[in-house]
Structures are given as structure tokens and as C-alpha cells.
PAZAPA-4460 file (N, C-alpha, C; in steps of 0.05 Angstrom, whole numbers, plus 32768, in hexadecimal, padded with zeros to 4 digits):
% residues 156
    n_x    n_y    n_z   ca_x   ca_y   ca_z    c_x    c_y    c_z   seq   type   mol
   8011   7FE8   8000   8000   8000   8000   8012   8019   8000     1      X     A
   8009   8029   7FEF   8016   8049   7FEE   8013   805E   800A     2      X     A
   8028   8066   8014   8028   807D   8022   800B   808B   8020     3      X     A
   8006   8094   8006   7FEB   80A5   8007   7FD4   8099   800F     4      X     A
   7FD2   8073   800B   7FBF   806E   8010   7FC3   8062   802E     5      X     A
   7FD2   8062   8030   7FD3   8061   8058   7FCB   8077   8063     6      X     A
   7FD6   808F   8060   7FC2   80AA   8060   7FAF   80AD   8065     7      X     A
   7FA0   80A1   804E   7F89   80A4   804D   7F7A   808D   805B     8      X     A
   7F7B   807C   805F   7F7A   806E   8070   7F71   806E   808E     9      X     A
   7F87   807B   809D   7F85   807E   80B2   7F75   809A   80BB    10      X     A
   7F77   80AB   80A3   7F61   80C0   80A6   7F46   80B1   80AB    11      X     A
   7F40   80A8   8099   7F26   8096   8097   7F24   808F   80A9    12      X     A
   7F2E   807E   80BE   7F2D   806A   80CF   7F27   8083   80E6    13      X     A
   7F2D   8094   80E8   7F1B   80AB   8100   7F0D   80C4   80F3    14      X     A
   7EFF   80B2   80D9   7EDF   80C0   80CF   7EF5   80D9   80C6    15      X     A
   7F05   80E1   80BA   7F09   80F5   80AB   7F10   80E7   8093    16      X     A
   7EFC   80EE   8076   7F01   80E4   8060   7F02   8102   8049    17      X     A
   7F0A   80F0   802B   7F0A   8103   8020   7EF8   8111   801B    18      X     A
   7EE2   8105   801F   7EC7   8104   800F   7EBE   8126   8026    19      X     A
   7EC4   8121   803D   7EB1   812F   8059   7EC9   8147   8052    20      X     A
   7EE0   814D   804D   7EF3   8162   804D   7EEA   8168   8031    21      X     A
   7EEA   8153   801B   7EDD   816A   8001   7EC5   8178   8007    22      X     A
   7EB6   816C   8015   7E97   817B   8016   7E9C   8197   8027    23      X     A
   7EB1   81A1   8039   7EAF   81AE   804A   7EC2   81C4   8030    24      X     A
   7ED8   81BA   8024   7EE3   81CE   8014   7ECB   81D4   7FF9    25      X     A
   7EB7   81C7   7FEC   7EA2   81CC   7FE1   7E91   81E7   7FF0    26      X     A
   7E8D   81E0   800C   7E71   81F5   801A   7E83   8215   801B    27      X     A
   7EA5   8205   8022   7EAB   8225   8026   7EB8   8236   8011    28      X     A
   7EB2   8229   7FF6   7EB9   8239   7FDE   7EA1   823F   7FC3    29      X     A
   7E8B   822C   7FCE   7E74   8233   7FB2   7E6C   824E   7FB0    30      X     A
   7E72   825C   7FC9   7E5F   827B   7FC7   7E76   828C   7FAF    31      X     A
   7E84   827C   7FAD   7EA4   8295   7F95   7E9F   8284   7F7D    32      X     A
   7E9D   8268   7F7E   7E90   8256   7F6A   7E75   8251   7F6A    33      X     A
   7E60   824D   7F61   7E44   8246   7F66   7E49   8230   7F46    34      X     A
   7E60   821F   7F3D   7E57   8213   7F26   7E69   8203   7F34    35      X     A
   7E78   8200   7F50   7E8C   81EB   7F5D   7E84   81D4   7F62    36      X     A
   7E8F   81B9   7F59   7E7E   81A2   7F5F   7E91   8198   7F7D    37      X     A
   7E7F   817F   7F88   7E90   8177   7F96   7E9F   8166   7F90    38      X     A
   7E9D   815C   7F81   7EB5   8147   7F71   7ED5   814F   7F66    39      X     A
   7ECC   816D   7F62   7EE7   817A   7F5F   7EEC   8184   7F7D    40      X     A
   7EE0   818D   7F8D   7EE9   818E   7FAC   7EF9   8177   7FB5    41      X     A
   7EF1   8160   7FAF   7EFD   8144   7FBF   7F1B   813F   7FA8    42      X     A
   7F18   814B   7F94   7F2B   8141   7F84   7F3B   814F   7F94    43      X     A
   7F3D   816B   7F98   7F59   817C   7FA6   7F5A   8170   7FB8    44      X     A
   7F4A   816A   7FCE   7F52   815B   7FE0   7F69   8141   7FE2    45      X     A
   7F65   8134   7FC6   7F6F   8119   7FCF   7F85   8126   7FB9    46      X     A
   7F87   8139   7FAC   7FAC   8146   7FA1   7FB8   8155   7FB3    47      X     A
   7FA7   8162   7FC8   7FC0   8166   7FDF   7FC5   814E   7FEA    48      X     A
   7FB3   8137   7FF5   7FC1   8125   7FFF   7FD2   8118   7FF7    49      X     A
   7FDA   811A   7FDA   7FF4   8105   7FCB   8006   8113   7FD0    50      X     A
   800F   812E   7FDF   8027   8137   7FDB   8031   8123   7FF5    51      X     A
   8049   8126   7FEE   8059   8119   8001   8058   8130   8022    52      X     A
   805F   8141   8020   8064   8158   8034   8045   8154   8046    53      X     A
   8030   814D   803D   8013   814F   803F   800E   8132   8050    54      X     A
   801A   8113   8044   801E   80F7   8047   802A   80FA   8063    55      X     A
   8046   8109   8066   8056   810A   8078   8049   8113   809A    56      X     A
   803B   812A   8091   802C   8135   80A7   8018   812E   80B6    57      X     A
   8009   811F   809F   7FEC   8107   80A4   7FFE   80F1   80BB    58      X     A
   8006   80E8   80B0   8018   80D0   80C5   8021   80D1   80DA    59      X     A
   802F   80EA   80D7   803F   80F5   80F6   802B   80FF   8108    60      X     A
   801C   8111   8101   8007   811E   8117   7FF0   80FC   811C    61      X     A
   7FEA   80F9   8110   7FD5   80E1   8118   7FE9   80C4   8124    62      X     A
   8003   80CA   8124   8014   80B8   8133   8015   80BE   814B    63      X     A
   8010   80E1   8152   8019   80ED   816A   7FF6   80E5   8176    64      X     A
   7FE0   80E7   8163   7FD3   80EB   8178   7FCE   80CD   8182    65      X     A
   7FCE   80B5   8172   7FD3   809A   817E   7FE6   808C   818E    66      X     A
   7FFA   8099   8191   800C   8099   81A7   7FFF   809F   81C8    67      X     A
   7FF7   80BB   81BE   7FE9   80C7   81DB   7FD1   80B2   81E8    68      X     A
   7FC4   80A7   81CF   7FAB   809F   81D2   7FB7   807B   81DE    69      X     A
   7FC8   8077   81D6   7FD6   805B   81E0   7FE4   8059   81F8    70      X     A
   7FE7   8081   820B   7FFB   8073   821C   801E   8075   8216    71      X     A
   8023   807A   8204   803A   8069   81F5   8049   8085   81ED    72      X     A
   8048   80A1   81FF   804C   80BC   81F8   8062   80BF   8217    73      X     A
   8065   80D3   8210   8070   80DB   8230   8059   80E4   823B    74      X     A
   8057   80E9   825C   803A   80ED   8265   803C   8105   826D    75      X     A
   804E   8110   826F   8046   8138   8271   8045   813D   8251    76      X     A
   8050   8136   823F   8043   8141   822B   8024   8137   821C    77      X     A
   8026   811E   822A   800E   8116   821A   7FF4   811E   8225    78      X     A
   7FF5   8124   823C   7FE2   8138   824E   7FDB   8158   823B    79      X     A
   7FF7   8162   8238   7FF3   8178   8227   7FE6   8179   8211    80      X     A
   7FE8   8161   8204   7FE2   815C   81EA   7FC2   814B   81E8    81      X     A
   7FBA   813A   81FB   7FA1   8138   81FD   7F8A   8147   8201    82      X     A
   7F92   815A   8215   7F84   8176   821B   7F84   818F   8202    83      X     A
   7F92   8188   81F5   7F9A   819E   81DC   7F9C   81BA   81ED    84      X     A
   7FA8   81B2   81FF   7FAC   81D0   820F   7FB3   81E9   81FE    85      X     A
   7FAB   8203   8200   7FAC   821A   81EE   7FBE   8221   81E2    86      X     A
   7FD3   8228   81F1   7FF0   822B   81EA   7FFF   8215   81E4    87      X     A
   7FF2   81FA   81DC   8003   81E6   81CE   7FFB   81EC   81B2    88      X     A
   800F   81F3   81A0   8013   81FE   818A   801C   81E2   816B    89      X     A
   8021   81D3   8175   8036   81C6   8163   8022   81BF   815D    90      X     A
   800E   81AD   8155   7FF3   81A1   8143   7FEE   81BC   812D    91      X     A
   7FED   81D3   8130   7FEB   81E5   812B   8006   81E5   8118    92      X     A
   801B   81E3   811B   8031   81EE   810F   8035   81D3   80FE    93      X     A
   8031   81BB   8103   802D   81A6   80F5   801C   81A7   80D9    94      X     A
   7FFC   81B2   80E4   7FEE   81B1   80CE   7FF8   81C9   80BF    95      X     A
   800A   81DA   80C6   8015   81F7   80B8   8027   81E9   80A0    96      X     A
   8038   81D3   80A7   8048   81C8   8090   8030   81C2   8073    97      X     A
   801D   81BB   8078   800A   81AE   8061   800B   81C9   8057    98      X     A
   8002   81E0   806A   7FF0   81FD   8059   8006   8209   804C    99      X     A
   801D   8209   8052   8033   8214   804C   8038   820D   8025   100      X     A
   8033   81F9   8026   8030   81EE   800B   8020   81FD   7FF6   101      X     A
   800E   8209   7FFF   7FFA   8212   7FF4   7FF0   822C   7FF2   102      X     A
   8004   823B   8000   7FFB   825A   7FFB   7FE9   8269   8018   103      X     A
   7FF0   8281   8011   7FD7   8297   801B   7FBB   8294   8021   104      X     A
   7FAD   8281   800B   7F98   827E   800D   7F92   826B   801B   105      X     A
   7FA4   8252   8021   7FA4   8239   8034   7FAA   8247   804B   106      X     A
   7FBF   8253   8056   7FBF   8263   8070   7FA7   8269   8079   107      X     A
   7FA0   827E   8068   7F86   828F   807B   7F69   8282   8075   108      X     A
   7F6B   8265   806A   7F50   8255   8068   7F59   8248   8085   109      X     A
   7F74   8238   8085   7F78   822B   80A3   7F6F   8235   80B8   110      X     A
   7F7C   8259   80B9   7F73   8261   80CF   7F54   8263   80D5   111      X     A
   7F41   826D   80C9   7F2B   826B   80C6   7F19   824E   80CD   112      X     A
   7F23   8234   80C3   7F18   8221   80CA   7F23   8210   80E3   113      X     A
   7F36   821C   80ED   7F4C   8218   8108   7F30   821D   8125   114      X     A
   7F2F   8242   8117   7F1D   824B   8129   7EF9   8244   8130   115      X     A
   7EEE   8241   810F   7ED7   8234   8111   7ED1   821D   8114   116      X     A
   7EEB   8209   810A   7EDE   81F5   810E   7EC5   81DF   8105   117      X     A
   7EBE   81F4   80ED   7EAF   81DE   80DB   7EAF   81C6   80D4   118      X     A
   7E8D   81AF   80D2   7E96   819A   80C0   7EA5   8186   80D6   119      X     A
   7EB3   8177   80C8   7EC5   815E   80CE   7EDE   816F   80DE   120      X     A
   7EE3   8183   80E1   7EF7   8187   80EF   7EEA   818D   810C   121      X     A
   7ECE   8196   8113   7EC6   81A5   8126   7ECC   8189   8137   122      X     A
   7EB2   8172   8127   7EB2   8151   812A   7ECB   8149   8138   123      X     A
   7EDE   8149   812D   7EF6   8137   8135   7F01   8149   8149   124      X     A
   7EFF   8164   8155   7F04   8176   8161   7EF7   816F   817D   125      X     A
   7EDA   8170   8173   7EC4   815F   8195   7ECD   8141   81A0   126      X     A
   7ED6   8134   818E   7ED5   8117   8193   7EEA   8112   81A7   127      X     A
   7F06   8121   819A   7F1A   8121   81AC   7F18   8132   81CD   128      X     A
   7F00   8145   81C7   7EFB   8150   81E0   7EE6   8148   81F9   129      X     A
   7EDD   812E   81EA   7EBE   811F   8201   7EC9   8102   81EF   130      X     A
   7EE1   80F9   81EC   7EE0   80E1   81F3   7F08   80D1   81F8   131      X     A
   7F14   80C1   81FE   7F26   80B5   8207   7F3A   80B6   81E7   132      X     A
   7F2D   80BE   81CF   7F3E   80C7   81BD   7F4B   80E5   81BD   133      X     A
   7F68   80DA   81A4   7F79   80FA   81A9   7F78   8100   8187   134      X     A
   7F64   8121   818A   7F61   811E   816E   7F68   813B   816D   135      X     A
   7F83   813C   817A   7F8F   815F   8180   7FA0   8166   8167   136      X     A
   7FAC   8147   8155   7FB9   8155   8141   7FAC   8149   812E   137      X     A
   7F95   813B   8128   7F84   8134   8113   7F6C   814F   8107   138      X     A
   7F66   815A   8116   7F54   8172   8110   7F64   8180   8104   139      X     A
   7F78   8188   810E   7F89   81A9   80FC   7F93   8197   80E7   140      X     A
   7F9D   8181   80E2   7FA6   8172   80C8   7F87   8171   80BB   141      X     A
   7F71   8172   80BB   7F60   816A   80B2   7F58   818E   80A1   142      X     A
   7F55   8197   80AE   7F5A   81B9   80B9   7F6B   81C4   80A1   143      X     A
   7F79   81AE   80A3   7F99   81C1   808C   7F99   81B6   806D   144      X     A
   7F8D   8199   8070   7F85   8191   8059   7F70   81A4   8050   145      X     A
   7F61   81AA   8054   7F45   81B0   8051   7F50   81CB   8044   146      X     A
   7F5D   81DF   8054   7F63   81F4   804A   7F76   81F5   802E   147      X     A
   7F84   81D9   8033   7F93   81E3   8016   7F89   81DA   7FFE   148      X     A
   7F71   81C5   7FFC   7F5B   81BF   7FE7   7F4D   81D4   7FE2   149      X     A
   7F4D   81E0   7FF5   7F41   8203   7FF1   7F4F   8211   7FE0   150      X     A
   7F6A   821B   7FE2   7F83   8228   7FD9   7F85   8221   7FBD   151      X     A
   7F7F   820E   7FBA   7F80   81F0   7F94   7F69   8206   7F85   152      X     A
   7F53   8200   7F98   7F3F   820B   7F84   7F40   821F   7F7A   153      X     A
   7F3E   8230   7F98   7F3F   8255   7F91   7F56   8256   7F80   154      X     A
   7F6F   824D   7F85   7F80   8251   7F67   7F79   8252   7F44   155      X     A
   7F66   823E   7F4C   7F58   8233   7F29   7F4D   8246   7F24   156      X     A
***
């Protein structure tokens, strides 16, 4: 199996798919497009996920947060990191490697969906907060994808 499709994979496997991140980059760009399908939403989605830089980040943050979730972390950080305490920054600077790829317009979509929380990011955002999962660096990777399928289009 390919890097990308392990990726994708393990996204899947905690309900973040392409399908639920194309639909959310679809709702937050038809009002600039009104002829945008979602089929071309999901497509950007799954061409940022082939980059390698994009593969790399998927793995590592959802390594960190199954570590925490196993125990198998150090336990003052994994405390930090389960709580997504405020000033823990690095999920944040993690999902910044994906936006970085992608411009201005991926930045300030990240930040925006960081803060609101729409969709499948809000989802994986609650889950890790009312239940024994750590989904502190799966949301802003979800978050960062999302923004830079954003970045693809508005480019076009």
C-alpha cells in the first residue's frame, strides 16, 4: 500500500474522509463559484493529499495523537497534548507545514476554520473533548487540508 493511501486510511478510520473535507471546502467556496461541483472539491482534496509534505504530516500528527491515546507518550506532555491546552501550539504549527504549501489563501482559510471550527473539523474537535480519544492534532490537519483544497480552487 502507498504512503497516500495509508493517509488516507487512517484519516478515515477517525471519520475524517475525503468526501466530508470536500463537502466542507464546496460550502465554503460556492458563494465566489455558484457553478462549483463537489466532485471537483474532493478532487483537491485528495491532490493535496498526494503531496508528500501533506503524507508526512498526516502520519506524524495522528502518530502523536495515538501515542497519547495509548499511554505510550511521555505523561506531562501527553497531558498537555490531550487537553489541547491553549498555548500548546505545535498541532497548529504542524498543520502550518501542509498550508505553507499553498499560499495566502490556505493561511487565512486555516485560520478561519481553526477558529470556527466547521463540519468535520468542529466533529473531530468535540470527540476528542467528551471522549478518551486524542484528536488535538487530527482537527488542525483536517483544518489544513481543508484550507489548502480551498487555496487549489480559488487559484483556478
Amino acid at each position: 500500500m502507498e504512503l497516500v493511501e495509508i493517509a488516507i486510511e487512517k484519516l478515515k478510520s477517525h471519520g475524517v474522509t475525503i468526501e466530508n473535507m470536500g463537502a466542507l471546502v464546496l460550502e465554503s467556496q460556492i458563494k465566489y463559484d455558484p457553478t462549483l461541483e463537489l466532485e471537483e472539491c474532493i478532487n483537491a482534496v485528495h491532490s493535496v493529499l498526494t503531496k508528500r509534505e501533506v503524507i508526512h504530516a498526516v502520519l506524524t500528527g495522528m502518530a502523536i495523537d495515538e501515542a497519547v491515546e495509548n499511554n505510550t507518550f511521555d505523561p506531562i506532555i501527553s497531558e498537555i497534548i490531550q487537553e489541547d491546552k491553549p498555548l500548546y501550539g505545535l498541532d497548529e504549527i504542524l498543520a502550518l507545514s501542509i498550508v505553507n504549501i499553498y499560499g495566502s489563501i490556505a493561511l487565512t482559510n486555516f485560520g478561519y476554520l481553526d477558529k470556527v471550527k466547521p463540519g468535520i473539523i468542529g466533529e473531530v474537535d468535540q470527540l476528542g473533548k467528551h471522549s478518551n480519544n486524542c484528536t488535538t492534532f487530527l482537527d488542525d490537519i483536517a483544518g489544513a487540508i481543508v484550507a489548502a483544497a480551498i487555496s487549489r480552487i480559488a487559484h483556478k
